[in-house]
C-alpha positions as a printed NumPy array, in Angstrom:
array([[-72.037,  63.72 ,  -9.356],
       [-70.75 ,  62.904, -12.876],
       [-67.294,  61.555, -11.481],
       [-69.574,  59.055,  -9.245],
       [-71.56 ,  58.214, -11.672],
       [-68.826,  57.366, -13.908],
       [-66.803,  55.751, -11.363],
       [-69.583,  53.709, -10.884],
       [-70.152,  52.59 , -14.46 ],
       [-66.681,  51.955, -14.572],
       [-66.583,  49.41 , -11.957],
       [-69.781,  47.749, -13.23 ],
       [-68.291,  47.399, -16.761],
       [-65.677,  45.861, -15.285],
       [-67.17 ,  43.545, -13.34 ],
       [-69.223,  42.375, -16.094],
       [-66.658,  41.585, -18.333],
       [-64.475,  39.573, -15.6  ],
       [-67.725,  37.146, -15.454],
       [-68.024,  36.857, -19.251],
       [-63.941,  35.771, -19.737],
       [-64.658,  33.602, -16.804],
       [-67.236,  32.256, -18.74 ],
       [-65.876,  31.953, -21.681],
       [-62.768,  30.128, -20.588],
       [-64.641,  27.594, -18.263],
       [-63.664,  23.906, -19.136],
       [-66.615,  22.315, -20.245],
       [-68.397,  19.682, -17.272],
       [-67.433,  16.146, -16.708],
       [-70.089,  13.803, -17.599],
       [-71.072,  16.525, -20.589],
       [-72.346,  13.947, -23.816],
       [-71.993,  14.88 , -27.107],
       [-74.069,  13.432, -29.608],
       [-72.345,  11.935, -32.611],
       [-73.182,   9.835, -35.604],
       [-71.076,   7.609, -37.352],
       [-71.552,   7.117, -41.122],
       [-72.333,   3.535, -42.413],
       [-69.917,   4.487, -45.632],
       [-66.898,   5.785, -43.594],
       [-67.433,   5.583, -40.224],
       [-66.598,   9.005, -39.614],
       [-68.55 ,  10.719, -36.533],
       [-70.441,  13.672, -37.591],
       [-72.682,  15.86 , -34.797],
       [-76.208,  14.356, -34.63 ],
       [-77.821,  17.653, -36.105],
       [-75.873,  16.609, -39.275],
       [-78.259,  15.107, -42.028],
       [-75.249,  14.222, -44.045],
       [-71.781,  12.861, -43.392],
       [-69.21 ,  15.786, -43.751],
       [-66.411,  13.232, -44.551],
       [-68.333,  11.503, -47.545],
       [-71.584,  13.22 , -47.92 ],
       [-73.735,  10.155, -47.469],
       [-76.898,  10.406, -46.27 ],
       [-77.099,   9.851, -42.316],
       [-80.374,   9.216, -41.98 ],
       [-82.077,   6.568, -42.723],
       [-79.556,   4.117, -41.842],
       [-79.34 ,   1.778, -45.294],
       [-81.373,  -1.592, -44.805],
       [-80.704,  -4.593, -46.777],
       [-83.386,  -7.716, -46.452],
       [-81.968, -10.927, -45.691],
       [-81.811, -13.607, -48.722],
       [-83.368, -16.634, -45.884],
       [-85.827, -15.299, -43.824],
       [-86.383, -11.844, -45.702],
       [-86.276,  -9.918, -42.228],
       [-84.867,  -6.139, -43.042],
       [-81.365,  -5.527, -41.654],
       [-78.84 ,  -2.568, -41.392],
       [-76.637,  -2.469, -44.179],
       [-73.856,  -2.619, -41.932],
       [-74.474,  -5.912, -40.411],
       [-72.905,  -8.913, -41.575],
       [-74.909, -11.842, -40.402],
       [-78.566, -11.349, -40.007],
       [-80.046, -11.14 , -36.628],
       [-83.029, -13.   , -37.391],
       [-81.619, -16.573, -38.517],
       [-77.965, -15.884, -38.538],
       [-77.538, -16.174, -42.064],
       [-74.721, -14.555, -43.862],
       [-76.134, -11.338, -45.507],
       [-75.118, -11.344, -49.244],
       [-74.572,  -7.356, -50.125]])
C-alpha cells in the first residue's frame, strides 16, 4: 500500500509542478496596461506606485504648478503657454 501511495504522490507532485512552470513562463496578455508615470524633471517613466522618480528622485506627486503672470489661473509646470488665456508662462 506504501508503493501506491507513493506512486501516487509522485504523480501528483509532478503534475503540480508542470502547471506552476507553465505558469511561470506564460507570456503576459495582450491588451495587459501598465501604469507608468513620467517625471516633470526628466521625463523618465517610473511605475505609478512610485512616489518618487527613480531616475532623479523628484517628487511624483503633486505634479509642480506654476500660476500664470495674466490671468493668475494655476498651471502644470510643464506647460508652456497657459491654457486659460494662452499667454506665455514665464518660469
Amino acid at each position: 500500500m506504501s508503493e501506491a501511495f507513493s506512486a501516487g504522490l509522485g504523480m501528483a507532485f509532478g503534475l503540480v509542478m508542470g502547471q506552476q512552470m507553465l505558469q511561470a513562463m506564460r507570456l503576459p496578455e495582450k491588451g495587459v496596461v501598465r501604469r507608468v508615470l513620467i517625471c516633470h524633471e526628466c521625463a523618465a517613466q517610473n511605475p505609478a506606485e512610485n512616489k518618487f522618480c527613480g531616475d532623479c528622485g523628484r517628487g511624483l506627486y503633486p505634479p509642480p504648478q506654476i500660476r500664470c503672470q495674466e490671468c493668475s489661473s494655476k498651471m502644470r509646470a510643464s506647460m508652456k503657454y497657459c491654457g486659460n488665456c494662452g499667454s506665455v508662462l514665464k518660469r
